[in-house]
Each structure stands twice: as C-alpha cells, then as structure tokens.
TORKOL-73532 format. One record per residue (C-alpha): x, y, z. Coordinates in steps of 0.001 Angstrom, whole numbers, plus 500000, padded with zeros to 6 digits. Each point is the difference from the previous one (the first is absolute). Layout:
N
X_Y_Z
...
//
This chain:
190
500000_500000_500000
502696_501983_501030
501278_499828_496194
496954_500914_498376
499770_503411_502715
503677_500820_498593
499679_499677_496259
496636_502035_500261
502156_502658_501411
502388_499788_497106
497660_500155_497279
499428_503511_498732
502711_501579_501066
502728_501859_497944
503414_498568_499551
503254_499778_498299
501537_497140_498669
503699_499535_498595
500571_496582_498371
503193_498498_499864
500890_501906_496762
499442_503365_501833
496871_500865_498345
497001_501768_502216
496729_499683_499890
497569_501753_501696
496777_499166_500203
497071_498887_502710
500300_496265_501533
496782_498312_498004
501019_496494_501731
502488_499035_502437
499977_495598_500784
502851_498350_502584
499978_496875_497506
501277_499692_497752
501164_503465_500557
498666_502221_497544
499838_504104_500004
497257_501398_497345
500061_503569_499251
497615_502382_498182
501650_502762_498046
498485_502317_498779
500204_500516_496371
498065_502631_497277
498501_498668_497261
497333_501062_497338
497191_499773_501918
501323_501950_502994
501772_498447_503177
500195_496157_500150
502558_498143_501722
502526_496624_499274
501121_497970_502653
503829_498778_500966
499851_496734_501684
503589_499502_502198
501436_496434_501707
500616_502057_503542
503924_497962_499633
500158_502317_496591
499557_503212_502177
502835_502080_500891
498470_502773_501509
496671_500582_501082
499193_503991_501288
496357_501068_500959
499260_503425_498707
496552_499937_501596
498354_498045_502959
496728_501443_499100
497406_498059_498230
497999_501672_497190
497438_497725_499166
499094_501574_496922
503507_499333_498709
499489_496067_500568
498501_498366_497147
496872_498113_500305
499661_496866_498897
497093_499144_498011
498231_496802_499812
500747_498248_496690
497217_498583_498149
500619_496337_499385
497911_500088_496687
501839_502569_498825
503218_498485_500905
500869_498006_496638
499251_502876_497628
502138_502268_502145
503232_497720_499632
499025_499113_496399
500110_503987_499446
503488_500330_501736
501424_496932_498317
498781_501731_496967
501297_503763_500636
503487_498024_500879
499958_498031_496795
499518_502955_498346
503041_501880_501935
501754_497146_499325
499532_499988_496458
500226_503536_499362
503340_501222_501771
503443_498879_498890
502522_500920_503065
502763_498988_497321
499414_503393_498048
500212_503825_500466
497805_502064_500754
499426_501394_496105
499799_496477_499043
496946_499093_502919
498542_503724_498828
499767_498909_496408
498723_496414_500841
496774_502057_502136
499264_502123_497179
500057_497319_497565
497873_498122_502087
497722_502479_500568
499075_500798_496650
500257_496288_498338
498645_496347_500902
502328_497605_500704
503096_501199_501042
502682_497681_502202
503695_499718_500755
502318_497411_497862
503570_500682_502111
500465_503631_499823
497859_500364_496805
496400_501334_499601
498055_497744_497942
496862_501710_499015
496920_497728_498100
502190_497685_499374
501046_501731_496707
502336_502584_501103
503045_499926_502430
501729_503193_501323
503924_498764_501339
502467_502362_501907
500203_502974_500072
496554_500039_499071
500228_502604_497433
498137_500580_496865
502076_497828_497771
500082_497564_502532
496801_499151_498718
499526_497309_498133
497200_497695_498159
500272_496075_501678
499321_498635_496891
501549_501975_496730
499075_497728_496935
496163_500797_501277
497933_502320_497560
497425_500739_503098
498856_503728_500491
499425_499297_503365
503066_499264_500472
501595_503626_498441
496957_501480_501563
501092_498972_503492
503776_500628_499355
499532_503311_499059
497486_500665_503078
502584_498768_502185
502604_502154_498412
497558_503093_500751
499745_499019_503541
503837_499855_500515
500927_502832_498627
496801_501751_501989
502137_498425_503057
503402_501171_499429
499222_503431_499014
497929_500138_503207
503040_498501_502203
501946_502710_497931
497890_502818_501277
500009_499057_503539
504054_499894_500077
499853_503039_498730
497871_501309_502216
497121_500534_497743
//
C-alpha cells in the first residue's frame, strides 16, 4: 500500500531527466512502476492542432540524474486517459499500420533532402510513385536517378511508341524543374 501512496505522489510532478548520454528531458512523471523499473514522462510538444504531448519512457538503471523542478501537481497538465473502445480497436491499428506503411514507403533516409523534396512533389501530383534504391520510379514508365535533375529523366522502356509514356515524362520533367527553381529561390532567399 505503502507503494501505491508513493508513486501517486510522483505522478504529475515536473522533473528533469539526464540519460546516460547527457541528454535532458523535462517533462511531467505520467507513470512511475518499482518493477520492472520504468520512468514515463510526458513532454510537452506543439503540433498542428495546438499543444499535444509525446511520452519518454526511461529503465530507472538508464537514469543519471533525476532533478524535480516542481513538487506541485497541476492536474490539468496530467493527461487523461480515455477509455478505448474495443470495437473500434482493429480499425484504429489497421489505420496506423497503414499511415506507417505509407511512411515507410514514401521516405528514403538514404537521400538528401532535394532528392525526398522532389520524390513529395512527384507524388503529389502523379499515381504511383515508389522508391527503386535511390531512384524515383514514377507509373512504372519513368525513372528519375541522382541528382534528380531534368535530364535525369528518363522513359523505362525506350523502343515503346506510347504517348503516355512521353506524356508522363515530360510532366515529370515540369515538376522537377518546378522543384529546383523553387529550392533555388529559397537559397537565395527569395
């Protein structure tokens, strides 16, 4: 009992914590067990839609330091937990498996930044559009290699006679140069 009593005092406060590394973190204590020894913090974070928070779960052996800024309790900085619909449960993983996937599919941390840029515009305006390595393959018809200029561009299959094909080249050509003259502009301050 004695436990419970001490780890409702802990929750809701302010603290910070260095890790091992020498990084802070300051947030409010969302959880706090004994075992297996586990520290979860809420930090607060801005995002679109205003303030929301993420949370920083610490082993208590990976904690150098631990401070308290504040040994007051605002309750309305404690999240509440809501009650999770169990109907509702599979469609709610199926849409973050899905909005992963898509993450997944759709960033290439082996690129630049200009490259990624060009790859979201692309894929923005056009169906189908994927990594192949560190090229851009878009409807299967047209693949854009490093440095991803305009006469990087190139039709996947040259001996075909298909419109489409020129039609979606030259679109894609129109895009990238749309790209670089904007990346242009914004080194330049304009």
């Amino acid at each position: 009992m004695d436990a419970l009593k001490n780890v409702k005092i802990l929750v809701g406060i302010t603290v910070k914590v260095t890790n091992p590394l020498g990084e802070d973190f300051i947030g409010t204590v969302y959880s706090y067990t004994t075992q297996p020894g586990v520290l979860v913090l809420q930090v607060p974070t801005l995002s679109i839609s205003g303030n929301s928070y993420n949370y920083r779960v610490f082993r208590t052996n990976q904690i150098k330091e631990l401070t308290v800024l504040s040994r007051t309790v605002d309750e309305s900085s404690v999240a509440q937990i809501h009650p999770v619909d169990p109907n509702k449960l599979a469609k709610i993983v199926q849409r973050n498996h899905d909005s992963y996937n898509l993450i997944k599919k759709t960033q290439n941390s082996e690129v630049s930044k200009e490259a990624q840029t060009i790859f979201n515009a692309v894929y923005k305006t056009m169906p189908n559009v994927r990594w192949e390595g560190n090229s851009i393959v878009i409807l299967d018809e047209v693949k854009v290699d490093p440095p991803y200029l305009v006469a990087n561009v190139k039709r996947i299959h040259e001996s075909s006679d298909n419109d489409d094909d020129e039609g979606a080249a030259s679109l894609v050509k129109k895009i990238i140069d749309g790209v670089w003259l904007k990346l242009e502009g914004e080194r330049k301050g304009g």
